[in-house]
C-alpha positions in Angstrom: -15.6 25.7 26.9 -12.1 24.3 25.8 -12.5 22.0 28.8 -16.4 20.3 27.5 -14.8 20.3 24.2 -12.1 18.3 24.8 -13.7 15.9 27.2 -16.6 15.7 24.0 -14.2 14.5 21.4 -12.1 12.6 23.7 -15.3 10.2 23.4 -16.6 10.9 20.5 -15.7 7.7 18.5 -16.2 5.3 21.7 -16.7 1.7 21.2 -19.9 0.6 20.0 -21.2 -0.9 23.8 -21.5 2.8 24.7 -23.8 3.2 21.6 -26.7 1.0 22.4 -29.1 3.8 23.3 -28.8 8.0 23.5 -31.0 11.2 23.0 -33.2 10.3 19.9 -35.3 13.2 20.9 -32.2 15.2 19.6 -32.8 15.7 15.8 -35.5 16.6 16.2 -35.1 19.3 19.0 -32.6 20.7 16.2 -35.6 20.9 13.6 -34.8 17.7 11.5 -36.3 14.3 11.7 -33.7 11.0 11.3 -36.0 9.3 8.9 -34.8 12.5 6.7 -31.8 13.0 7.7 -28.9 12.6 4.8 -25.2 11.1 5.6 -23.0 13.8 5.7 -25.5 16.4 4.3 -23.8 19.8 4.5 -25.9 22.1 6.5 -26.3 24.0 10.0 -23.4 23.3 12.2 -20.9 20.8 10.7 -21.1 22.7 7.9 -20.2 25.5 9.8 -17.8 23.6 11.5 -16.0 22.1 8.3 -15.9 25.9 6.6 -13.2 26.8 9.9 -9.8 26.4 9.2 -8.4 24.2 12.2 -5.6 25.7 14.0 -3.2 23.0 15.0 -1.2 25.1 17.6 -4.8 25.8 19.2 -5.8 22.4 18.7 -2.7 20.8 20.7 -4.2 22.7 23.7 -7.8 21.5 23.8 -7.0 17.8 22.7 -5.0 17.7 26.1 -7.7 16.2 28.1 -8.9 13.6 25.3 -5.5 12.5 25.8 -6.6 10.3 28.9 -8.4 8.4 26.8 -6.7 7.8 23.7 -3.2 9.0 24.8 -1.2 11.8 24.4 -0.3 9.9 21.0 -4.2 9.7 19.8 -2.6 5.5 19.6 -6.2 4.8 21.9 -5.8 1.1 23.4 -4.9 -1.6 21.3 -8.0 -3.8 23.6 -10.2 -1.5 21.1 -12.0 0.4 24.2 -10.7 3.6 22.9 -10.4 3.9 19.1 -7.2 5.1 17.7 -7.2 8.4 16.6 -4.0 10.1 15.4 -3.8 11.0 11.1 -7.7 11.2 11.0 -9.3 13.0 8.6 -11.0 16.3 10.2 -14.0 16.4 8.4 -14.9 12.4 9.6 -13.5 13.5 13.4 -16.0 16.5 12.9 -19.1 14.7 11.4 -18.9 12.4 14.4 -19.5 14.8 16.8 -22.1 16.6 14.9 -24.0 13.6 14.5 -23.5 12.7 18.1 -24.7 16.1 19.2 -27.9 15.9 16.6 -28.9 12.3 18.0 -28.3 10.9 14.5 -25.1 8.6 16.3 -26.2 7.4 19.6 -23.5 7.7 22.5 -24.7 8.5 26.1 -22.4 8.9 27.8 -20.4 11.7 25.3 -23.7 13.2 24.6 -24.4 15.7 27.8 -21.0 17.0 26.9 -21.2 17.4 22.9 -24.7 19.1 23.5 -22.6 22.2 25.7 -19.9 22.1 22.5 -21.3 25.6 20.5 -17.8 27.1 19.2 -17.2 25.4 15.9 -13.6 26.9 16.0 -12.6 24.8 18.7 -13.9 21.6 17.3 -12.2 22.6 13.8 -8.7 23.3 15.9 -8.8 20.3 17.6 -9.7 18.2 14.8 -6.8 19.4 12.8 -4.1 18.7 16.0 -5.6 15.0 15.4 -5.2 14.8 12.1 -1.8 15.8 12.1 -0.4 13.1 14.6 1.5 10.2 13.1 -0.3 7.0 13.1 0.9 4.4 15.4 2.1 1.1 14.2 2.1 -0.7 17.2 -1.8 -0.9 17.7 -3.9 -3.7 18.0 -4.3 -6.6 15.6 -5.5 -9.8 15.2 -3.7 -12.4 17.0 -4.9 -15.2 16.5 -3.3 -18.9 15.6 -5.0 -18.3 12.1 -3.7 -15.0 11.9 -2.5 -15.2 7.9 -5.8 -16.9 6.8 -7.8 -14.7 8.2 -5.7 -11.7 7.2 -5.7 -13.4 3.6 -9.3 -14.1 3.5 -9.9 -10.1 4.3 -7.9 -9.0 2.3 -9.9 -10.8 -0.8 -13.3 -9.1 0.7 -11.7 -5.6 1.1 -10.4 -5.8 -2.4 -13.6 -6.7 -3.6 -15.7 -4.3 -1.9 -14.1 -2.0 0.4 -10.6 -0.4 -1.5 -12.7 1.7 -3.7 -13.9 3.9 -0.9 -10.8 3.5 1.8 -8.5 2.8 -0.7 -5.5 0.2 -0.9 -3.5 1.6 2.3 -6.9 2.4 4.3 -6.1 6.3 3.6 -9.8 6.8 3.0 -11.2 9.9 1.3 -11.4 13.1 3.1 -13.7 15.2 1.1 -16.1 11.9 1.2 -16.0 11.6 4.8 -14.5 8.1 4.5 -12.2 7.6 7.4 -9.0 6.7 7.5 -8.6 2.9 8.2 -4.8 2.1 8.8 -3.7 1.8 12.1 -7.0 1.4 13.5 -7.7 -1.7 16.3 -8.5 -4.7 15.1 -11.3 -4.9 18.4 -12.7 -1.5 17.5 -13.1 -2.4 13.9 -14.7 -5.7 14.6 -17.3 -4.1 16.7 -18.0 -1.1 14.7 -18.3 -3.2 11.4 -20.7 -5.7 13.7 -22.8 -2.9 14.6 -23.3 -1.5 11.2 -24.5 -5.1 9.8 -26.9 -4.9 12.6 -28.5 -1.8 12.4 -27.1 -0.1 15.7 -24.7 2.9 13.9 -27.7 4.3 12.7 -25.4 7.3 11.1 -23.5 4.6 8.9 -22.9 5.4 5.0 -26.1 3.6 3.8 -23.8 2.7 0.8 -21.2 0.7 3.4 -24.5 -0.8 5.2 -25.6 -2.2 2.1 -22.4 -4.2 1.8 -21.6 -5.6 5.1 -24.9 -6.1 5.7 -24.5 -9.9 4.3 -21.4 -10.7 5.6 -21.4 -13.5 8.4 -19.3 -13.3 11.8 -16.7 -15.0 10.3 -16.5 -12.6 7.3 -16.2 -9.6 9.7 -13.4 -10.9 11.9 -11.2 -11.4 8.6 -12.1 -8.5 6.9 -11.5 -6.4 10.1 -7.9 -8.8 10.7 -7.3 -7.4 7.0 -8.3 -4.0 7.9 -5.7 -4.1 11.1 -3.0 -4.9 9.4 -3.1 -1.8 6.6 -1.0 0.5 6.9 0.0 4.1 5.1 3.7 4.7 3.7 4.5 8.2 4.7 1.7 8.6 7.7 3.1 5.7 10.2 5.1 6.1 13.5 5.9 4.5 16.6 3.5 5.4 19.3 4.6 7.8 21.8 4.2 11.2 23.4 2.6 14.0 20.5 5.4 15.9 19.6 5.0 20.1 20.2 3.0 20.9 16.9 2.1 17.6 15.7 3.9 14.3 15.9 6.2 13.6 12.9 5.1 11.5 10.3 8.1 8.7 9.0 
């Protein structure tokens, strides 16, 4: 069980060119249709799943395996193939793979895996090992020559739009299911805010579709530069291998 777990959540937030098609038989196998389906409505199993209290010690043990994938660290790969991990919030980490496992967030090739995941406890233990990892600093961002206008330019758009919900250090909001933003991959971000705009994370916070959905390609890449270059005082760390317990957090 530990072993599907882990291998489950170790793709669980996968780049959005695994997300193009999956199981959208799912919901309603589990008794719900997606046309009714409410983000981050608090019922059947990740509510039963969000009510466990996450052991980290227990949770060190069955992230092991996702650690080929997004490092022992939960840093990911700054190319954005693997998102980063480390400092986020349980109850987003946990939504996730409920969705997945639903059908309401389409991932193939994590899905045959989440669908064997049936011990809420493990996914709550493992979720809380995540969270308690230090965030990396030394992740992916934007790099190119325009680096500060674009930066400059997202920053104006986040202010505007974004920093009520993920706040002015990307810290998000835990009990709102708004993830954590700082120290994320500046390719990740890019492609999961492209695929919001255009209709292909069909789990998306309508309230976050309505606002990116006018933004332009150009728009995206600074806001998502902007994004990539936050950072939270406290939570921050240079990558390396998790520490016994939980990295430490400078």
């Amino acid at each position: 069980m530990h072993k599907i777990l882990t291998v489950a959540l170790s793709l669980a937030l996968l780049p959005a060119f695994a997300l193009a098609a999956g199981p959208r038989d799912a919901p309603k196998a589990a008794g719900i249709e997606s046309k009714d389906y409410q983000w981050a409505k608090m019922e059947g199993e990740l509510k039963e799943a969000l009510d466990k209290k996450g052991d980290v010690k227990r949770g060190k043990e069955t992230y092991e395996i996702c650690g080929a994938c997004h490092l022992p660290s939960g840093a990911g790969r700054p190319d954005g193939t693997f998102p980063q991990l480390a400092g986020q919030h349980t109850t987003v980490l946990i939504k996730q793979m409920a969705d997945i496992r639903m059908g309401l967030r389409d991932n193939p090739t994590m899905y045959p895996f989440a669908k064997e995941m049936t011990d809420p406890q493990d996914l709550a233990d493992t979720s809380a090992y995540i969270q308690s990892l230090c965030i990396p600093v030394n992740h992916g961002k934007y790099e190119g020559p325009d680096a500060a206008r674009q930066v400059a330019a997202g920053k104006e758009l986040y202010e505007k739009q974004c920093v009520e919900c993920h706040k002015a250090n990307g810290e998000g909001v835990k009990e709102k299911f708004y993830p954590v933003l700082a120290g994320q991959h500046y390719k990740y971000l890019l492609r999961q805010m492209t695929d919001i705009r255009d209709g292909h994370r069909r789990n998306a916070n309508p309230d976050m579709v309505k606002v990116i959905k006018p933004y332009t390609n150009e728009q995206l890449v600074a806001i998502s530069a902007y994004q990539a270059s936050l950072s939270m005082p406290g939570a921050m760390c240079k990558a390396g291998p998790a520490a016994k317990g939980g990295a430490k957090k400078k």
